[in-house]
N, C-alpha and C positions, 0 to 999 in steps of 0.2 A: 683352526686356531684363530682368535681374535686381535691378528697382528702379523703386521705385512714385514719385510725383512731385507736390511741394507748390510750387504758384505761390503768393508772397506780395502778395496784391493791396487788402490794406487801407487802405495809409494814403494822409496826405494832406499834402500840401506846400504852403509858403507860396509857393517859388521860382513856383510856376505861376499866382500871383496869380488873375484875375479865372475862367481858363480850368479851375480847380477848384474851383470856387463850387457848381456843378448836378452835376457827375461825376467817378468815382473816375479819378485819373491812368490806372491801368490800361485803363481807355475813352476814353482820349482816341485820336479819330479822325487813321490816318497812310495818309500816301501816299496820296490819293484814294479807297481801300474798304475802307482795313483798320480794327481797333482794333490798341492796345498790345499788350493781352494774348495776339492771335492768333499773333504769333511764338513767344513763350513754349510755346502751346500749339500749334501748327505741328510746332515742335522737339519735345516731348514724342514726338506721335502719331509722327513720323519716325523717333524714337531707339526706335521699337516698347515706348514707357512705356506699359503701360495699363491704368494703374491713375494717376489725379493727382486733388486736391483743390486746389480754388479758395481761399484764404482771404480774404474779405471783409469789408467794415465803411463804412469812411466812403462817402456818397452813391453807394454799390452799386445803387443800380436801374435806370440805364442797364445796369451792367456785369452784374446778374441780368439782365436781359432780351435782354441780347447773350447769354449763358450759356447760352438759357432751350432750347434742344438741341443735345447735343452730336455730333449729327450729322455739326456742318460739316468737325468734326477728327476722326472716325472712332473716337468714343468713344462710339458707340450700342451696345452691346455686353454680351452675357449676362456673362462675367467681365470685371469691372473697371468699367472705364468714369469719368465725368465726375465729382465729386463738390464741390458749393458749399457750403459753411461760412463762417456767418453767426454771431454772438456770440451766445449761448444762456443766458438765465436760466436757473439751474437751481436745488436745492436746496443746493449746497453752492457756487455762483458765481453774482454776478450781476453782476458786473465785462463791460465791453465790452475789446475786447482792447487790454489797455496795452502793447503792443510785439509786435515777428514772435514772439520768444519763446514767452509767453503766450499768441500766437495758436495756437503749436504746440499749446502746451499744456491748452489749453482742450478741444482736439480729441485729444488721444493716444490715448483709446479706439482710434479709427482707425488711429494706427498700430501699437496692441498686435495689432492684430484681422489685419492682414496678414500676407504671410508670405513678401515678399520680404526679400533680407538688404540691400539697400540703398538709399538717398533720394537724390533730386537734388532740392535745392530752389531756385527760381528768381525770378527778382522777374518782375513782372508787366509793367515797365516797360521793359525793353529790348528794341530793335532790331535781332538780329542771325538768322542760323540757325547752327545748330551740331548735329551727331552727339554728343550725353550717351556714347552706347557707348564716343567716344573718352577723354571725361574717366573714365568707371569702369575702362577699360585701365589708363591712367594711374595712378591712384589705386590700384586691387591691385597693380601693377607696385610702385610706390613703397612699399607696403603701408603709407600714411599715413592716420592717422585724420581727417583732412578734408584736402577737397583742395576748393580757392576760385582757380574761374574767373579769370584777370587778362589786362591786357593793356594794351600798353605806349604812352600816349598821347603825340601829337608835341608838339613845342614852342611852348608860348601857348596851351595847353590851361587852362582854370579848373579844378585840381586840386580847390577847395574841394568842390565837390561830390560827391566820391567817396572811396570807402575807399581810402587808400593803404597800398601792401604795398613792404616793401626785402626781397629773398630771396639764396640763396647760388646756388654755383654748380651747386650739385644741384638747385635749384627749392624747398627746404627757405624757407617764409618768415620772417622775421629779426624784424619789427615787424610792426604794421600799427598805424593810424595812421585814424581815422574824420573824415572832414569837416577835412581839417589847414584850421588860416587861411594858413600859410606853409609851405612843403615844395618841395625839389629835385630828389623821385623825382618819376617818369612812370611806375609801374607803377599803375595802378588796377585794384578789383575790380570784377569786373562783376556782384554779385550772384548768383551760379551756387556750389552747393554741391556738391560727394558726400559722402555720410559714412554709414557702417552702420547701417542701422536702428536694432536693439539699443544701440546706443553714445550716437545721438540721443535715444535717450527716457529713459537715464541722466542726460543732459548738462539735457536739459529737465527734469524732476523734477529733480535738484540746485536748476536757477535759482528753481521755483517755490519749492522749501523754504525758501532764502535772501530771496525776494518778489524776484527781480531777472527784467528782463523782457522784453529786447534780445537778440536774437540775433548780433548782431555785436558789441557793445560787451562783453555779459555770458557770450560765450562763444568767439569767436573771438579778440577784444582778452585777455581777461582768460587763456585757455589756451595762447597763442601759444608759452609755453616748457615747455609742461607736454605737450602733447598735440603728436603730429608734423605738425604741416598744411602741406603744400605747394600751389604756386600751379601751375596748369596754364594756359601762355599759348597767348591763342589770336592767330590773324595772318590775319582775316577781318574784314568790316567789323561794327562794333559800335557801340552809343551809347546813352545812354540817357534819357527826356525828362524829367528832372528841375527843368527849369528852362523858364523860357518862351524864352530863347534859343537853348538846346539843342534844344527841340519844335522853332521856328522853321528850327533848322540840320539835324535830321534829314528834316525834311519838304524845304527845296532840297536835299536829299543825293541823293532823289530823281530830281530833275530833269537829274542827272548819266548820263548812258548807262548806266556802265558800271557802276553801282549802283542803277539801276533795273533792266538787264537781268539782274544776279546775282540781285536779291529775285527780281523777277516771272517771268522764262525761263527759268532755271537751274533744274536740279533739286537739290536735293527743292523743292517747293512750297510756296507759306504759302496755309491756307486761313482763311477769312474766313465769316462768314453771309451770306446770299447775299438781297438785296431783287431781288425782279421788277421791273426798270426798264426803261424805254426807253434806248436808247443815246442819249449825248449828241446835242444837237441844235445844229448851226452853221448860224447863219440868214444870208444877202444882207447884207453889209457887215462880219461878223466879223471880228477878225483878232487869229488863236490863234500866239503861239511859244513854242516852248521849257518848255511847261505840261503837267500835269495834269489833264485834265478827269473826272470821276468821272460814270458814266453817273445818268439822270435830268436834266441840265445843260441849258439854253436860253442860247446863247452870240449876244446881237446886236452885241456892243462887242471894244472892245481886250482881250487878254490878254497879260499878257508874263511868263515867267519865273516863273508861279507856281502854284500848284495848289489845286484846285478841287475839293471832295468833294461827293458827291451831290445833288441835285435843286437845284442854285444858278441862279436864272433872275439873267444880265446881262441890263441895258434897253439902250438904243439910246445910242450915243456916252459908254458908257462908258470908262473907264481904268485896269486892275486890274496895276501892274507890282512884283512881286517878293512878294508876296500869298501872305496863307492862307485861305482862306473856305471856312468850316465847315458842315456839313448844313443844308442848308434853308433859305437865305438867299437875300433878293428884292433887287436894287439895280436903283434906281428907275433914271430916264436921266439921264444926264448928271453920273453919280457918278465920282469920280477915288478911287481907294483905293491908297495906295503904302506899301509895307516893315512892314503892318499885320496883325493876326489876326484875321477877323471871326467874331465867336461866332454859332454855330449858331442858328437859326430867328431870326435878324434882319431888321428889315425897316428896309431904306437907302435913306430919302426921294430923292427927285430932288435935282439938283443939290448933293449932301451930295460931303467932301471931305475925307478924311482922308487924314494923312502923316504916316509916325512918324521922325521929324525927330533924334531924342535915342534910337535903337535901337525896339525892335518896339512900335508902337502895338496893343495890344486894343482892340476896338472895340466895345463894346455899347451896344444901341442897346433901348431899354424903351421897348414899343410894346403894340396892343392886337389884333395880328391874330389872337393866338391865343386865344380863350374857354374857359380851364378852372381 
């Protein structure tokens, strides 16, 4: 493909309360063995990108260490390959990155240095797979200087959280509109760019020269009647976990067939790093429906309707219904967990009971099993 590939995977949201406290959104663990970010880079490796830089910053060291070869996505490679960028004192910067903008910009050495003619830039946080090949068709067809990913959300969707776009009948977009409080369109962006190398590192130098430092607010809001951007809609499943109830709602998305079997059966594949585990274990008295179980797992109790990532030992007459419980998590016996999100390496005393009553209970639980 004729276009190198920047995931934006720095920041940090408040929507995700307690669940981005230890980890960058972008690492937050989906569907029983993936992270966020693996889709993103999934699509990349697919769309024969190969050439992507990572951009990082807030509590990056889960998401370096998931990074830490890029093996998993077929980015081990003499040309091109993986590339992480972290905020870099330097002599003439010593700013950590105040916006996606800036983050480009910190880094553009990088992309003066390459010498494909085009960028797909992607956030770190979404849900979906998608062929880039079909957005850069697109995009030269239209012969528009950016073309932004969208797609059309159904009715009682919380618009707040997403960049809203109104376009014409050519796909040409008309406004765009970031985080609206009130709004009647249903097109959102989904964080997916194209746009010509050479033109992005115009656009970036302007923002720095100005000290403006958003990438969507400070160049795609503010160029919308200046520069041609059209929206390229796509009609596949998408989402992205910006919220803890949107994390919540992509993770039961799962538990759906027929978007479990599109992620996990269907080709192209989403590849993940890969832990040496034993396959789940279901002991004498279990009883598993409608779940996700993530291998490493010791299942002695109820499960219902929820999904379970890596090495989660349930105790004996347990009760886990409509549930998220995160890596590494012990519940003692006789624990009832309902409509809740349990944070990773928790340990859930016996007879403990939680029920998120009022929407998704987080669960953390400050204990001393672990010494370090």
């Amino acid at each position: 493909m004729r276009a190198i590939g920047i995931i934006l995977a720095g920041g940090n949201n408040h929507r995700m309360r307690e669940l981005s406290n230890k980890r960058a959104i972008a690492a937050m663990p989906v569907a029983g063995s993936y992270r966020s970010i693996d889709f993103a880079l999934s699509n990349m490796s697919n769309s024969h990108v190969q050439k992507v830089a990572v951009l990082t910053q807030y509590n990056s060291r889960s998401l370096n260490e998931h990074l830490s070869s890029s093996k998993w996505w077929d980015f081990g490679r003499k040309q091109g390959g993986l590339y992480i960028f972290t905020p870099t004192v330097t002599a003439e910067n010593s700013f950590w990155y105040r916006g996606t903008a800036d983050a480009i910009w910190q880094n553009l050495d990088w992309l003066k240095q390459s010498h494909e003619p085009y960028v797909v830039i992607a956030s770190g946080d979404g849900i979906y797979k998608m062929d880039y090949n079909k957005v850069l068709e697109y995009h030269i067809d239209k012969k528009a200087d950016i073309t932004i990913v969208c797609k059309e959300m159904p009715e009682g969707t919380d618009m707040s959280r997403f960049g809203v776009v109104k376009i014409d009948h050519t796909g040409r977009i008309l406004d765009f509109d970031e985080k609206p409080v009130a709004t009647d369109a249903r097109m959102a962006s989904c964080g997916i760019y194209v746009i010509r190398r050479r033109q992005l590192i115009e656009l970036i130098e302007k923002c720095a020269q100005e000290d403006r430092f958003d990438f969507v607010r400070d160049i795609l809001i503010r160029y919308k009647n200046i520069k041609k951007i059209f929206a390229y809609q796509m009609d596949t499943y998408w989402n992205s976990i910006s919220s803890v109830e949107s994390y919540y709602e992509t993770n039961m998305d799962f538990l759906k067939p027929e978007i479990r079997n599109y992620f996990l059966r269907e080709y192209p594949e989403i590849y993940s790093k890969v832990q040496d585990l034993p396959p789940a274990k279901f002991n004498a008295g279990s009883d598993v429906k409608n779940s996700l179980v993530a291998s490493g797992c010791i299942i002695n109790g109820t499960v219902e309707n929820s999904v379970l990532f890596k090495k989660v030992f349930v105790g004996n007459n347990c009760i886990i219904k409509n549930s998220i419980i995160l890596n590494d998590v012990y519940l003692g016996d006789n624990t009832c967990i309902e409509n809740c999100i349990v944070e990773s390496r928790d340990t859930i005393r016996a007879n403990s009971r939680y029920v998120g009553e009022d929407g998704i209970k987080i669960v953390v639980e400050k204990n001393e099993r672990y010494i370090m």
